[in-house]
N, C-alpha and C positions, 0 to 999 in steps of 0.2 A: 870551263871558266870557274873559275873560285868563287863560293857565295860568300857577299860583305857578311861580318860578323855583324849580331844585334842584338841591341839589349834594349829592355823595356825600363823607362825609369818611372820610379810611384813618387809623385808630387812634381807640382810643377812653380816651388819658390824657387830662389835663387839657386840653391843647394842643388836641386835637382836638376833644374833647366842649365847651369852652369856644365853637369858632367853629360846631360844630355849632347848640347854644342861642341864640347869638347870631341865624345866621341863621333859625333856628326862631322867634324872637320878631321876624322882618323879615315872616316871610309863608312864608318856602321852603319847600319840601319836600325835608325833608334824609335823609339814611338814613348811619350810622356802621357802617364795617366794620371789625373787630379780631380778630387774630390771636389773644391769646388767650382764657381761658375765662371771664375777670372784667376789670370795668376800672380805670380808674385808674393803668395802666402802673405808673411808678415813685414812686408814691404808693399803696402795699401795708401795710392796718392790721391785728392779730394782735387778737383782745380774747383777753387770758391768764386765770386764773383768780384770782379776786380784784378785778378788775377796772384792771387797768393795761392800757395798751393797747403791744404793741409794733411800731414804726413803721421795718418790713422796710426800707424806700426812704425819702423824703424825709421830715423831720423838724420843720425850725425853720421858721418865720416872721421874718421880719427887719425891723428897722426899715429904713420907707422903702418894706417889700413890701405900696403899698395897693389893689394888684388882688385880692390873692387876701383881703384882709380885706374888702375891697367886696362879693365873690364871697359867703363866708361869709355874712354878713349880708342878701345875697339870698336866700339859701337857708335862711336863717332858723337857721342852726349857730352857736354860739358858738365860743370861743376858752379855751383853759387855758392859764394864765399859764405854768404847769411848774414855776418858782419859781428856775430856773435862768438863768443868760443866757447868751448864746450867745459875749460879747465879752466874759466875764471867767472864765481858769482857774486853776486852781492849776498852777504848772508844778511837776512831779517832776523829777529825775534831773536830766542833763547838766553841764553848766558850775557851771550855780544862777544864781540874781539874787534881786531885792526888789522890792515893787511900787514904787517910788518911780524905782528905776533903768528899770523898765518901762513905767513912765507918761513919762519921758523920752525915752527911746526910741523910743515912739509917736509925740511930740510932733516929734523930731528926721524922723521917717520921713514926718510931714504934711506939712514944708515940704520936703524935699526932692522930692514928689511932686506938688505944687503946680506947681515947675520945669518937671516934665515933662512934653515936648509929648505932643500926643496920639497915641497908637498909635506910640510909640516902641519899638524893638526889644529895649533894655534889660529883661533879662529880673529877677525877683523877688529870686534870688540873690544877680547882679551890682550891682544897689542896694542890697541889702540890708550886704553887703560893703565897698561905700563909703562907711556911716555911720561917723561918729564916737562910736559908741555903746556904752554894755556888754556885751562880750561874752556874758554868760551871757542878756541880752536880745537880742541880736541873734538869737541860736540859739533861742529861744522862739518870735520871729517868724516865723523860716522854716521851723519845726516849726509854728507855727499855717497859713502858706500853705501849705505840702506839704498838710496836711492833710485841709484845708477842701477844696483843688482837686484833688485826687487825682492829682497830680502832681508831679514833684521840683522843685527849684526852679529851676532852670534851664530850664526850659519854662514856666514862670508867668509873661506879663505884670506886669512889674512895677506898673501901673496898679491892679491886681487888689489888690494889697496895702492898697487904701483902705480896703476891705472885711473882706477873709479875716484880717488877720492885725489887726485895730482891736481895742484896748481900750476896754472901754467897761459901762458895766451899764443899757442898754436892754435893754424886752422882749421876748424872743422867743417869744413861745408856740408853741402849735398847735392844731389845730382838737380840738375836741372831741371824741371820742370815738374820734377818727384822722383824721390827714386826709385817707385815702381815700374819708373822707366827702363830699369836696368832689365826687370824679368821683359817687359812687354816685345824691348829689343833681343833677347834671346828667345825667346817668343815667334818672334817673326822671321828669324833666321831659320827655325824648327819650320814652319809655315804649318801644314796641316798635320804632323805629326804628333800635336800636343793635342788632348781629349780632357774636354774639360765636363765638369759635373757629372761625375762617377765612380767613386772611388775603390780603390780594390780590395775585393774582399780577402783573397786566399793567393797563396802563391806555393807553388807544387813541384816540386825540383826533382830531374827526374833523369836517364840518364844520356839524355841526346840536349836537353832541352828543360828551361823553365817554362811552366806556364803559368800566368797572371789570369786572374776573374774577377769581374769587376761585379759590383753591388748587381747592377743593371743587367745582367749576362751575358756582358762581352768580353771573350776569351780571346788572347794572343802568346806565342809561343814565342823563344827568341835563346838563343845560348846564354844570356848573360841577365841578371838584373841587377837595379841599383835602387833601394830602399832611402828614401829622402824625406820622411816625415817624422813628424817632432815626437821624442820619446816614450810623451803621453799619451799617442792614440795609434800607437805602432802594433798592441795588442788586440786593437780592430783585424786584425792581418790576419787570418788564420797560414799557419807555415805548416806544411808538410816533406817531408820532416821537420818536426816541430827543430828551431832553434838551438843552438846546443845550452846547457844548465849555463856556464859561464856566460854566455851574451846576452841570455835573458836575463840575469841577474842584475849584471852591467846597466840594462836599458833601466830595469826597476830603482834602481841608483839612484837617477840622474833625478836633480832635482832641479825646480824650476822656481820663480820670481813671479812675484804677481804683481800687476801696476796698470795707470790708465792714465789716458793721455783726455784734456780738455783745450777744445781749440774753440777760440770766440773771435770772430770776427770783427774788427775796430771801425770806430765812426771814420776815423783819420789817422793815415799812416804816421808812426813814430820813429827815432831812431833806432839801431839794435842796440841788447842788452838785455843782460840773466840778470834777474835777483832770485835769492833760494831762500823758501822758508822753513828754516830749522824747523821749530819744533812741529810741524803739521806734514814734514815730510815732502816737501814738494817743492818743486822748481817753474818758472817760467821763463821764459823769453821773445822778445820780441827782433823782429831782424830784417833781413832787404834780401831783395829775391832777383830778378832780369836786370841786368845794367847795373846793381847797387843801390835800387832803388828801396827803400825802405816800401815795407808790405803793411797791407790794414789787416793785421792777425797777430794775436797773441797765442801762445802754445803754452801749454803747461803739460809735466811731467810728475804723479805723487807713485812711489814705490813703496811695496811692501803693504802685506795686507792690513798689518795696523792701521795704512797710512790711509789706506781705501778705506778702511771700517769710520775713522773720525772720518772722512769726509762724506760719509755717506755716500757712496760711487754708486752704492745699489740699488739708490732711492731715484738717482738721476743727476741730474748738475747743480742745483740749486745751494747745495750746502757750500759746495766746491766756490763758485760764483760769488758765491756773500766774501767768501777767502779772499778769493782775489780781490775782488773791490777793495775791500782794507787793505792787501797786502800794497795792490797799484791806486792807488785812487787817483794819479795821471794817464790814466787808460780812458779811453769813453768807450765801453765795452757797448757791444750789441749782443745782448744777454738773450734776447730771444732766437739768436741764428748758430748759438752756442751748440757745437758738436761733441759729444763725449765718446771717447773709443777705449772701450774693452775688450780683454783677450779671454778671461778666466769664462765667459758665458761663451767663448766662440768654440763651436764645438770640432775643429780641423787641430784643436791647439790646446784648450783649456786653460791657460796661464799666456804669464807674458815671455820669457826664453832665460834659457838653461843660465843655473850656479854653475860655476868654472869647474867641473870636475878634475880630479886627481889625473896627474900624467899617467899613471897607471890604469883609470877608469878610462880616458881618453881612446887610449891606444885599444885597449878593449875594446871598446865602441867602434873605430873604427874598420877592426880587424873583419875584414871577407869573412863571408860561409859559404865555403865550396865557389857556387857562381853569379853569389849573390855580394853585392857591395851595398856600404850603407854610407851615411851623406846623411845634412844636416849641421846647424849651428851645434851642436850640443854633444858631437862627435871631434870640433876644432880645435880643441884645445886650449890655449891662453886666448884665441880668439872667439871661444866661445861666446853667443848671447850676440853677438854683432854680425852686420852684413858680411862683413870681411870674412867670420869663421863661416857663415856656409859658402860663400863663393868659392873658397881656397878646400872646403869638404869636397864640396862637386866636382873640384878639379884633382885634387886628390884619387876620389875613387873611380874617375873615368881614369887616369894615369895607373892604377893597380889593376883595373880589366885590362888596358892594352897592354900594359907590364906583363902579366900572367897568361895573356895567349901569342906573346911573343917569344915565352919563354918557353911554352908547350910548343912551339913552330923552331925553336932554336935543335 
């Protein structure tokens, strides 16, 4: 009898537990190794009391994101509308505008974007600067990219701008109940195959066989791996053979968005709605969760490290807090049960998720070594930074292991 082919996958977010399932439903024998105690990586869901859920790491669902809605619906989890959309805010403060001048704007920012070639250097800013448009819409814009990419705007592809900074009133939901529901149900699919709070140290390729070592020293061997953690703590990894110059380079690239999310708990639920507050960087929204019920939680989103530094993210919530207040003063926040989530201290991640890299950097990132596949939001290319891009990586690099040993059996 023939031995099922197996590969060992390192991390156990989306990214990884996606190619994990995947090859799981090929035949493999797969084993998922993760650093820490729960998975899901950066898809971390709170159930508060009362029943709102708050969504520590990644949030919205985007139109256009139909891997992780496919995903869902595998798994048999629905979707909450929220009630909110992700492409239309109220802007506060700065300049000012009107939605008339800002649907303009948009319109004016579509065709200039059309123009441009692909993976041009032109960064968010620098286009944004040479519209002939509203100023107090222009500043919206580039407070919607900073934002959304946790970024200034001068590091933002300006490509990027099709996305992060679109007006628009499509739905964005999220998963039901959280969307760390997505990893938990791939999770349970794997059953005892996932190994949590461990992480790996070294990985040793060799010519039958890789073998994984974890922190803790436990060693497994398998024909195949698949590398699923985030760009910045991939050099925890010791490789023997060390990586080739080109992929190492690639990983050193990849840059990342730093942001933090504040979630405050309401005296009493309200209806949904975003207001964005230009000049401090930052967004909230409030929305409806089971049945369309409107939820007692306010969420807020401030990107880019400027945005963290005025609001003092590193002191705790308090600066943030005083914001809101002024920014909602129709909120009756419960400022004591106020949760703050940060990525930059989390040491699995160090930031919050990858700047859109170059199609060329992408595909790099992606590219196998030998029998090693790699995975992750920050190898997805225009999907990067969202659930969508690791779910459709992890599915990727399990379809490039069975591609390559079908083609070694052809």
């Amino acid at each position: 009898m023939t031995r099922p082919h197996g590969a060992i996958v390192i991390g156990a977010g989306l990214a990884g537990l996606s190619a994990a399932a995947a090859l799981h439903r090929e035949g493999w024998e797969v084993e998922v190794i993760e650093a820490r105690d729960r998975v899901g990586g950066r898809t971390w869901s709170k159930q508060l009391p009362g029943g709102a859920v708050a969504e520590m790491g990644a949030e919205f669902i985007l139109p256009g994101n139909t891997a992780v809605r496919s995903l869902a619906s595998e798994l048999g989890i629905g979707l909450w509308d929220k009630g909110v959309r992700y492409g239309r805010r109220e802007p506060r403060g700065g300049i000012g505008t009107d939605r008339s001048s800002l649907d303009s704007a948009v319109e004016t920012l579509g065709l200039a974007l059309a123009g441009l070639p692909e993976d041009s250097p032109v960064s968010a800013a620098e286009l944004l600067a040479s519209l002939d448009v509203d100023a107090g819409a222009r500043e919206v814009m580039l407070a919607r990219a900073e934002i959304s990419t946790a970024t200034p705007g001068e590091g933002i592809p300006a490509r990027d701008l099709s996305g992060v900074a679109h007006i628009n009133d499509e739905p964005s939901p999220s998963v039901a109940g959280g969307n760390q529901n997505l990893s938990l149900g791939l999770a349970d699919l794997l059953e005892d195959r996932v190994k949590l709070g461990d992480p790996a140290a070294s990985i040793k390729c060799g010519s039958e066989a890789v073998e994984v070592a974890t922190a803790g020293g436990h060693t497994s061997q398998a024909e195949h791996c698949v590398v699923s953690v985030p760009a910045t703590v991939i050099d925890r990894i010791e490789f023997s053979p060390a990586l080739p110059v080109a992929k190492a380079a690639a990983l050193e690239q990849v840059q990342y968005g730093h942001a933090a999310k504040l979630l405050v708990p309401l005296a009493e639920p309200v209806p949904a709605g975003a207001v964005l507050n230009v000049p401090e960087r930052y967004w909230c929204w409030t929305e409806t969760g089971e049945n369309d019920r409107p939820t007692s939680l306010v969420s807020c989103f401030a990107g880019s490290s400027a945005s963290l530094d005025a609001l003092e993210v590193g002191r705790g919530p308090e600066r943030w807090l005083q914001s809101l207040a002024s920014l909602r003063p129709d909120l009756r926040l419960e400022t004591d049960q106020a949760i703050l989530s940060t990525w930059d201290d989390d040491p699995w991640v160090g930031a919050a998720y990858s700047v859109s890299p170059s199609s060329t950097l992408s595909e790099t990132l992606r590219h196998p070594v030998g029998p090693i596949a790699f995975a992750g939001e920050h190898t997805a290319g225009d999907f990067s930074g969202l659930m969508e891009g690791a779910v459709r990586s992890g599915l990727a690099a399990a379809g490039r292991l069975i591609g390559s040993d079908r083609d070694q059996l052809a």
